[in-house]
C-alpha positions in Angstrom: 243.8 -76.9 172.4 240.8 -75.0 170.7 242.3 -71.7 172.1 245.7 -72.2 170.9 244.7 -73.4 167.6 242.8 -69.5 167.4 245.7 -67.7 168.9 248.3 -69.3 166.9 249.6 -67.2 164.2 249.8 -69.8 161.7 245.8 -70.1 161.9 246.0 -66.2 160.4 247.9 -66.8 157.9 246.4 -69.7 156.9 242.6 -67.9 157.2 244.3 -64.9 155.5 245.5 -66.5 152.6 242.6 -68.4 151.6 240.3 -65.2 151.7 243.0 -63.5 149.3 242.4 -66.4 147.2 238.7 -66.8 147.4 238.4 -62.6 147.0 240.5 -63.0 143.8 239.3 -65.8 141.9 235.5 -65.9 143.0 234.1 -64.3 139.7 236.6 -66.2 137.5 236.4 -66.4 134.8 236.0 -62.4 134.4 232.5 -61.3 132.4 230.5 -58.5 132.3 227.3 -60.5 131.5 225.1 -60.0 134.4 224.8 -57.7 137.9 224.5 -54.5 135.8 228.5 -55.2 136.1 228.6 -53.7 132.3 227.0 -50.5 133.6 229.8 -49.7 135.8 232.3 -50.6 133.6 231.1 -48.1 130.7 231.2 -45.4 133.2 235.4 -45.4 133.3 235.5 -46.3 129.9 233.3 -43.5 129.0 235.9 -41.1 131.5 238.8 -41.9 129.1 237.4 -42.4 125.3 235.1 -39.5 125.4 236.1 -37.3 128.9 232.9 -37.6 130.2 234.3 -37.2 134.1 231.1 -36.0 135.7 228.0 -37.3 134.2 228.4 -40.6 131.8 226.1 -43.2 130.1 225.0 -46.5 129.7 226.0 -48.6 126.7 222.5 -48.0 125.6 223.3 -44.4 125.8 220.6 -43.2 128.8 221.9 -41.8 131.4 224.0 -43.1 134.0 222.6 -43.0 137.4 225.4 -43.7 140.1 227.8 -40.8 141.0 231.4 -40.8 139.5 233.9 -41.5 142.1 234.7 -45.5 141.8 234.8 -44.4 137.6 237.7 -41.8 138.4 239.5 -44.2 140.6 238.9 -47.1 138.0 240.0 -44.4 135.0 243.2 -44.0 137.7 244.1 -47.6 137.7 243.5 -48.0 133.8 246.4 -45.2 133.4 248.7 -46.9 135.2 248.3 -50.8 134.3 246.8 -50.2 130.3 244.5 -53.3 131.7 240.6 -52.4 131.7 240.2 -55.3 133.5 242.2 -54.7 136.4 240.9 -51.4 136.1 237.4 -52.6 136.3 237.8 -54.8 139.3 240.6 -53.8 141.1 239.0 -50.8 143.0 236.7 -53.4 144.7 239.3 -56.2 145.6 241.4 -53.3 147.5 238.4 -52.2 149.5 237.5 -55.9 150.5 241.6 -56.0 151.5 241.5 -53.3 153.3 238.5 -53.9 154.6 239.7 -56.7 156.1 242.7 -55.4 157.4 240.6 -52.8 159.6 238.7 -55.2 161.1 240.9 -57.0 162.2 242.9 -55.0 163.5 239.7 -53.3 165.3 238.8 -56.2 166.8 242.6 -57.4 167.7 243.2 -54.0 169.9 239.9 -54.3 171.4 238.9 -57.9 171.9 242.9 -59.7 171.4 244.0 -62.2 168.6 241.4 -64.6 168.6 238.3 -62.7 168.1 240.4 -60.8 165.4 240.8 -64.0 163.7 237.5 -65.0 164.1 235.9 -61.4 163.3 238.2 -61.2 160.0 237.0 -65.2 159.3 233.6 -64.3 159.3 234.1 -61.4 157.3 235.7 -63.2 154.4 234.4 -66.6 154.6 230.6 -66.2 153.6 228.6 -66.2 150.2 228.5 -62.3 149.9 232.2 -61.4 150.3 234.1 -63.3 147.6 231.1 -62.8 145.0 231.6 -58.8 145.9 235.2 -58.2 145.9 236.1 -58.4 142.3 232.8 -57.8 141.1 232.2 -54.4 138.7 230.2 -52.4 141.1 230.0 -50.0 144.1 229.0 -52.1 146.7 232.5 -53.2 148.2 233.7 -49.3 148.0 230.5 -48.2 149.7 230.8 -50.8 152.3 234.3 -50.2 153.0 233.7 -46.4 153.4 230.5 -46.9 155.5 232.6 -49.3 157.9 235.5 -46.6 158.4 232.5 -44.1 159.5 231.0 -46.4 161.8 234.3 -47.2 163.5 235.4 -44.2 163.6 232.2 -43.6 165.7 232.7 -47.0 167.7 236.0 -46.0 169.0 234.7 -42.5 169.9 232.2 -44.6 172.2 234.7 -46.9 173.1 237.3 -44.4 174.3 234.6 -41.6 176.0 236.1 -38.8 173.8 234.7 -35.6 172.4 234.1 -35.0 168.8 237.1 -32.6 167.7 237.4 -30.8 165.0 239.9 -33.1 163.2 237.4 -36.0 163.7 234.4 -34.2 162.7 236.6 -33.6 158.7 236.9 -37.2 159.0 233.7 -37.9 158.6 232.7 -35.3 156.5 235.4 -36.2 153.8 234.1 -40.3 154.0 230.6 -38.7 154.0 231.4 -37.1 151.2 233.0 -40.0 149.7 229.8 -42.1 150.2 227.5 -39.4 148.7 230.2 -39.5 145.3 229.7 -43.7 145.2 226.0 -44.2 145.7 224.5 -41.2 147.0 222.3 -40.8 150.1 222.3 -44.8 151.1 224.5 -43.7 153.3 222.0 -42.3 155.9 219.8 -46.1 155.8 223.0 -47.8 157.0 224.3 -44.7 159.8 221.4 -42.6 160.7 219.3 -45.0 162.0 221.5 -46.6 164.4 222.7 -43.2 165.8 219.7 -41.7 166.1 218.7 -45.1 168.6 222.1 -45.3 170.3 221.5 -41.5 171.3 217.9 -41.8 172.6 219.5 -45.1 175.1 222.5 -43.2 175.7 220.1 -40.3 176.8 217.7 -42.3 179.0 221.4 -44.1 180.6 222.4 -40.6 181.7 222.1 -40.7 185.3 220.4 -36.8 186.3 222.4 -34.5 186.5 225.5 -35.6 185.0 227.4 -33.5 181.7 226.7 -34.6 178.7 230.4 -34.7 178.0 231.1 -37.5 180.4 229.2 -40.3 178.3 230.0 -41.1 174.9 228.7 -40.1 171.7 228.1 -41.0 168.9 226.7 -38.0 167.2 229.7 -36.1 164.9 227.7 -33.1 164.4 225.3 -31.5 161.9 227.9 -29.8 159.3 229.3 -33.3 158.1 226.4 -34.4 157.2 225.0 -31.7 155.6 228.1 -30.2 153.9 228.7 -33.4 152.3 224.8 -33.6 151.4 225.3 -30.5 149.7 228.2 -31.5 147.6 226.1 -34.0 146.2 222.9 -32.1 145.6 225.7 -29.7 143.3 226.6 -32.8 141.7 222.1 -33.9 140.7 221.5 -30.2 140.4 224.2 -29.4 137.8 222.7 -33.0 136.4 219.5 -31.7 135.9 220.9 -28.5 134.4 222.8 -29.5 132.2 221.9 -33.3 131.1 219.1 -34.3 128.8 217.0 -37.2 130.9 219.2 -36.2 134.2 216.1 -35.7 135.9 213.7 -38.5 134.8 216.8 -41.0 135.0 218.3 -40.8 138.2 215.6 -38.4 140.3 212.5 -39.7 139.7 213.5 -43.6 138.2 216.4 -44.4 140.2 215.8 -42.3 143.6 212.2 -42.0 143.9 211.3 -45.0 141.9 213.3 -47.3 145.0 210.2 -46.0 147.5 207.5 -46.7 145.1 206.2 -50.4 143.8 205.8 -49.3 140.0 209.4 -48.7 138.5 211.4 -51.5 140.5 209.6 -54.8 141.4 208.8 -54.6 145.3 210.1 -57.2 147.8 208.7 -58.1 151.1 209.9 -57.0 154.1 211.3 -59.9 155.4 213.3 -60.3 152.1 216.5 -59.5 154.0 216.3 -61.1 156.6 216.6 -64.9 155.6 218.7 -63.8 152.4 221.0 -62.5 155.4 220.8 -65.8 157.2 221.7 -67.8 154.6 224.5 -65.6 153.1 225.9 -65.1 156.1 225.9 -68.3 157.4 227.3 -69.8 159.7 228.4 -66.7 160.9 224.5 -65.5 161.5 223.9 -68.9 163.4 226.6 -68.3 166.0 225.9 -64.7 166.4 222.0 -65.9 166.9 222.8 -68.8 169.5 225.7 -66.7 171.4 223.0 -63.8 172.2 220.5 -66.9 173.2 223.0 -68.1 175.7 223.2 -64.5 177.0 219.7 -64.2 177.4 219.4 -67.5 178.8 221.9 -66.8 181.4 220.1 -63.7 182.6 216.8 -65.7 182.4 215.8 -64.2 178.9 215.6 -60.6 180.8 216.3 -58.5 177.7 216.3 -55.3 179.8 219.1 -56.6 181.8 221.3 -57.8 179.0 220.7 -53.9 177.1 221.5 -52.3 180.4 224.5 -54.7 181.2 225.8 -54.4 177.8 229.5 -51.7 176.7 228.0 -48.6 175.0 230.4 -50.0 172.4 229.1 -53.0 171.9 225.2 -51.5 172.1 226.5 -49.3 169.1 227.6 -52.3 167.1 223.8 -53.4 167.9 222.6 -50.2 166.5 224.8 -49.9 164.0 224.2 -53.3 162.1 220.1 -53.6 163.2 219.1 -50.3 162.0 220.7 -50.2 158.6 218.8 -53.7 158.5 215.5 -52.4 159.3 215.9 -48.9 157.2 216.5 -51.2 154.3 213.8 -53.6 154.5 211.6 -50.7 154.6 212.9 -49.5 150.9 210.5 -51.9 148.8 212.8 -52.0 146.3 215.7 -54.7 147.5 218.3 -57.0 146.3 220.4 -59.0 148.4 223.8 -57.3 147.5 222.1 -54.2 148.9 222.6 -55.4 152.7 226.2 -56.0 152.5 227.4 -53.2 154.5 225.9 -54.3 157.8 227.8 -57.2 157.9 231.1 -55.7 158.7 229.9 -54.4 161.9 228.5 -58.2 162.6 231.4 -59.3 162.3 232.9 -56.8 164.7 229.5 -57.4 167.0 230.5 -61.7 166.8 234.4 -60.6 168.3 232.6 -58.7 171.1 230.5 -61.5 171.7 233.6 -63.9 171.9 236.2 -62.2 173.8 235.2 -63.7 176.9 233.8 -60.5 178.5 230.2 -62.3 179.5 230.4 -65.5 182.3 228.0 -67.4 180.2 230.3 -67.6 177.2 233.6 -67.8 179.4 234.7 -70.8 176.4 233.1 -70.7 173.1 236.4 -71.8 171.6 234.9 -75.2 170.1 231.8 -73.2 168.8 234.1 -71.4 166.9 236.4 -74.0 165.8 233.8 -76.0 164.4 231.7 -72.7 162.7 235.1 -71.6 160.7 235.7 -75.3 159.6 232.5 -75.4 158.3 232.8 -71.9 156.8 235.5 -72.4 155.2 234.0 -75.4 153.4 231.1 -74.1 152.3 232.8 -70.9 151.2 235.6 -72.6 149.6 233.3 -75.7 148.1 230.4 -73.0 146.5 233.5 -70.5 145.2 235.6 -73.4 143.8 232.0 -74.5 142.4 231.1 -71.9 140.8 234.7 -70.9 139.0 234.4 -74.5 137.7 231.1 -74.7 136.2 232.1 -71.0 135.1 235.2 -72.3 132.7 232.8 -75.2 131.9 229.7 -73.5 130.7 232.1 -70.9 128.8 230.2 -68.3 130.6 233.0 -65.6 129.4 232.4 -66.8 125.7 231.1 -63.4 125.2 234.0 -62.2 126.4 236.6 -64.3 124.4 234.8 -63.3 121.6 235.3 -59.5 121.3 239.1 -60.5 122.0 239.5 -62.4 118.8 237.3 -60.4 117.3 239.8 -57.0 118.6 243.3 -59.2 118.1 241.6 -60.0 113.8 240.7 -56.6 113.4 243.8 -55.1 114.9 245.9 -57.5 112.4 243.7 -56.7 109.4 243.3 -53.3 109.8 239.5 -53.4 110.2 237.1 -50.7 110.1 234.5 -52.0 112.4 231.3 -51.4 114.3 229.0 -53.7 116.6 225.1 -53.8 116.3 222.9 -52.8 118.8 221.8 -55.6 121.3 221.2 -56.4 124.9 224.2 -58.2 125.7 225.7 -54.7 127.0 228.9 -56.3 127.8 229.6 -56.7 124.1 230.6 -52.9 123.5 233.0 -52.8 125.8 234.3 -56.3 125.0 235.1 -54.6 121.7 236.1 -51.5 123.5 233.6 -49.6 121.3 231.7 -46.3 122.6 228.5 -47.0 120.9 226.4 -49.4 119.2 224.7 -48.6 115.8 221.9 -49.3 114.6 220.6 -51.8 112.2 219.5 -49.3 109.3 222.6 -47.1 110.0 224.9 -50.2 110.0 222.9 -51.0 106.3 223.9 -47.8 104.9 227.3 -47.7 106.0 228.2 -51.5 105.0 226.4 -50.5 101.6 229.1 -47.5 101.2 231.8 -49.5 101.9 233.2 -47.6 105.0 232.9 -50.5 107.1 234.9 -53.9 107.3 233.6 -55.8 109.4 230.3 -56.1 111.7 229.3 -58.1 114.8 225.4 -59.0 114.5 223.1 -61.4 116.3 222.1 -63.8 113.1 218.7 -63.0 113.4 219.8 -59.4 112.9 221.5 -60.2 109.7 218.7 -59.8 107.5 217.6 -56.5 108.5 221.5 -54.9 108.1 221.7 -56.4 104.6 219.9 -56.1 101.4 217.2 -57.5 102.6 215.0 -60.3 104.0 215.6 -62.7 100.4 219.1 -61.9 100.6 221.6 -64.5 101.4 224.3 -62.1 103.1 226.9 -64.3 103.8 227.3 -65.8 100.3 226.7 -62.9 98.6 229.5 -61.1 100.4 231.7 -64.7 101.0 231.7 -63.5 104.5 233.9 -65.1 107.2 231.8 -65.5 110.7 232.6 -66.5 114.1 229.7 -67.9 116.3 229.3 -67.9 120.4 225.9 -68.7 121.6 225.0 -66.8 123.9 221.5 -66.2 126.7 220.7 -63.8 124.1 221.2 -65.5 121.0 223.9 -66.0 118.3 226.7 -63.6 117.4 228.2 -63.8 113.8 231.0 -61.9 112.7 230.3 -60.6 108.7 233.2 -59.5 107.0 233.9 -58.6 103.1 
């Protein structure tokens, strides 16, 4: 009955459904208040107020430091729909779609319907996925690109073919597109798990026989280093041509990652139980599926390695050694591991399909892990949204759109003062703050209309600190509180 229930197409379209749902309303309701989200958003928004394409900023005008290709296709969308919003967000939710879509139909041709559904299930039903997929970053675009490289390389394996040339531009044009969405990550989550599947696959080569009878997973030097050198173009033009290029992105945000003095260090085994617990229960099964194999082979780890499809080993690699390479980097935060979980997930169908005696019939394991999954997935997402709408934690948010739909009626000349709620300039879809002094001078000349202040900033934009401001100028004022503090709105 267990099987059926997995093979039945309804159970698809039932899991597929509720991960659309999950993916699309996990960061409801939409803010930019946290994650450096606001960071990535300026980027775009930079792109198409000021034509910045190659090199943008922060809202506190220093220099951004991720590459430029999820801006352009976020400045793409915002042409079409007019919405920054789906701009912003919509370039991560197609990646987790498609993402999706890939895998399972990976795992479908190779392992059959029910590790699909099961591979796919684990992809979208843990506490990583639905935070990701409409959150205002790269990590979802990254991921998505890193999992077509490695499954391009898996079904190489898989299928015992050469490396053409046709291949070989495949990975150099989703190199490339890697290197253009976070730079040279890339290699922690690839590298390392080549560079171990080709040292088995060289000791597995009986004497003797051609190289080009056992599979690869090695695409060739030029991919690697022809897209490496489009990005090295890309930080050398950088440090060229843009003030604080250098000090920014090279020595803060590369270099700074390896070091324990810019970014606060974690220990090594930060990953590893963040992974557990994010990925759960999809971690536990994987865990007590490879203990059954081991225990059925008398926990003879030699004999499961040598037993084991160079595809499946690759999958091992694949997802291990990004895992390890990571956990080296003292710098870490959890969202940082996402990519190995899609080939986990693609590692938990292999373990499924039925190929090892010992696990002939896990189909009640698996029943019972996505029925749980789905309620802790569904229970913390449909948590969190509620407690989001709440807490008003897009009060920020609704703010700069009254404050935009006033101004836009009253014909407001208006400017925002500087503060560390970043979100606020683009709430207000404004390219810079100003400063307090600058925002005294220029509400004292009466080219201004309005101005959105924290009300301990107040004092120092007016007269001064015996002033009463908002008498004295019979001032109107909206209030949100805020993490930060208290936003008023002073108008004349």
């Amino acid at each position: 009955m267990t099987e059926n229930l997995l093979e039945d197409r309804r159970t698809l379209w039932i899991v597929a459904a509720l991960i659309v749902i999950l993916f699309t309303i996990a960061n409801l309701p939409w803010q930019l208040d946290d994650y450096d989200q606001a960071k990535q958003a300026f980027t775009s928004f930079e792109m198409v107020k000021e034509g910045h394409w190659f090199y943008q900023h922060t809202p506190h005008e220093r220099i951004a430091t991720k590459p430029p290709l999820v801006g352009w296709i976020s400045a793409a969308v915002f042409a079409v729909t007019r919405s920054w919003e789906i701009a912003w967000r919509l370039p991560s939710l197609i990646a987790a779609l498609a993402l999706a879509f890939v895998l399972f139909r990976a795992a479908k041709n190779a392992y059959g319907t029910m590790s699909a559904v099961i591979a796919v299930s684990a992809f979208g039903l843990n506490l990583l996925s639905p935070r990701l997929a409409t959150l205002v970053r790269t990590d979802m675009p990254l991921a998505f690109v890193i999992f077509l490289i490695g499954l391009l390389i898996w079904k190489k394996i898989r299928e015992g073919n050469e490396w053409k040339r046709r291949d070989q531009l495949y990975v150099f044009v989703l190199l490339t597109a890697a290197m253009l969405i976070k730079g040279p990550i890339v290699y922690a989550f690839l590298l390392p798990g080549i560079v171990v599947f080709q040292w088995h696959r060289g000791r597995a080569r009986p004497p003797g026989a051609p190289k080009t009878n056992l599979a690869s997973a090695w695409p060739g030097w030029w991919p690697w280093l022809a897209s490496l050198a489009i990005f090295l173009v890309w930080v050398a033009a950088g440090i060229r041509f843009q003030p604080g290029f250098y000090d920014e992105v090279v020595v803060r945000e590369f270099l700074g990652r390896f070091g324990e003095t810019i970014h606060r260090p974690q220990p090594f085994f930060f990953y590893l139980p963040h992974l557990l617990h994010r990925f759960a229960p999809w971690s536990v099964l994987i865990i007590a599926l490879a203990a059954i194999a081991l225990q059925s082979r008398n926990w003879r780890l030699r004999s499961v390695f040598r037993e084991m499809s160079p595809e499946t080993f690759w999958l091992l690699c694949w997802s291990v050694g990004g895992l390890i390479v990571m956990s080296l980097i003292p710098s870490k935060r959890v969202d940082r591991i996402f990519p190995v979980i899609p080939p986990l997930c693609l590692l938990l169908a292999a373990q499924i399909s039925g190929r090892d005696a010992a696990l002939r019939r896990p189909y009640l394991w698996t029943v019972a892990v996505l029925a749980v999954a789905i309620l802790i997935t569904g229970g913390y997402t449909g948590w969190k949204v509620i407690t989001g709408y709440r807490q008003h934690r897009d009060a920020l948010a609704v703010l700069g759109r009254d404050i935009r739909r006033e101004a836009e009626a009253r014909h407001w000349r208006y400017e925002v003062v500087s503060t560390q709620d970043e979100g606020l300039l683009l709430y207000l879809q404004k390219t810079h703050f100003i400063k307090p002094a600058y925002a005294a001078a220029e509400w004292k000349a009466g080219n201004l209309d309005a101005l959105v202040v924290l009300r301990e900033k107040v004092t120092a934009v007016m007269e001064g600190p015996k002033s009463d401001p908002l008498s004295h100028s019979e001032s109107n004022e909206r209030e949100k509180r805020q993490e930060h503090g208290e936003y008023v709105v002073i108008t004349r």
